[in-house]
N, C-alpha and C positions, 0 to 999 in steps of 0.2 A: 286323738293321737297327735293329732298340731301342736298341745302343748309341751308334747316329748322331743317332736324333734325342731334342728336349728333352724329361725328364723332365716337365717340368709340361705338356706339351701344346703348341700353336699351330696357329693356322691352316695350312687348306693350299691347296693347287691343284694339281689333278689336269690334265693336258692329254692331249687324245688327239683327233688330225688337228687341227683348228681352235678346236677347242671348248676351254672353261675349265669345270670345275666347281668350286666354292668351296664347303670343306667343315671340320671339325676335328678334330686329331689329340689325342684323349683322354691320352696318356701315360698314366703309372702311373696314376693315380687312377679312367681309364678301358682299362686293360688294354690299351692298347696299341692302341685300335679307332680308325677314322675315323668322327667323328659325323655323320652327313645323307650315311651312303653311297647311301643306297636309288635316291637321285635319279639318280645315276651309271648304278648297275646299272640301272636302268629307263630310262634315256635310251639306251644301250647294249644292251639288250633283252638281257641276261646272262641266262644258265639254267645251271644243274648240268653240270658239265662243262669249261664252260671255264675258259681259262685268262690268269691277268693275270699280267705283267710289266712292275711300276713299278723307275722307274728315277730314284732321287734327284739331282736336277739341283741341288738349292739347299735350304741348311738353315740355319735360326737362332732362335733363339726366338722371333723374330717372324712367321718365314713360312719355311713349308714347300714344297715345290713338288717337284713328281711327273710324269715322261713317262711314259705310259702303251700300253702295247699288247699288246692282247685277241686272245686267241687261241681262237678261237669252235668250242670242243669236237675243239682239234686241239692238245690237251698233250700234247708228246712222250711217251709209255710208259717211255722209260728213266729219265727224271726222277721218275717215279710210285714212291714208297715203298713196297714190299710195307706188309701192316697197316693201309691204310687212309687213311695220311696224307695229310693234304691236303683230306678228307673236307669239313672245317668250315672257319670264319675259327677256330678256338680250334689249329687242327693245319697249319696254312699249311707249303707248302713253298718255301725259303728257295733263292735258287740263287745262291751268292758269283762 
């Protein structure tokens, strides 16, 4: 999904049911991370295990924007990488 969005970063917005969180997308300079996740995951009450599927609704260098839906430690097994992947944000698994 790196190839979608801009290299130098931009805002984003995350949506999931109602809600907005307003966050930003580090690009290369920031490895590819979203900055002020934590807010999300902890509104979300996220723990090890689950599972997120964003889903890019809108992209431009100005604003990014994200449909969202968490899948609360019910990630299909066949999608699960032998090896580990998926472990960290650094091994994310990608589903085209």
């Amino acid at each position: 999904m790196n190839k979608e969005l801009p290299s130098a970063g931009a805002p984003v917005v995350l949506t999931y049911g109602r809600k907005e969180w307003h966050m930003f997308y580090g690009g290369v300079k920031f490895k590819h991370k979203l900055i002020e996740w934590k807010k999300f995951a902890d509104d979300n009450n996220l723990k090890e295990g689950d599972g997120l599927l964003l889903e890019l609704t809108e992209c431009s260098t100005s604003k990014i924007y994200f449909r969202v839906q968490i899948l609360n430690g019910d990630f299909p097994a066949e999608l699960i990488p032998k090896y580990g992947k998926g472990a960290t944000n650094e091994e994310l698994i990608l589903i085209d």
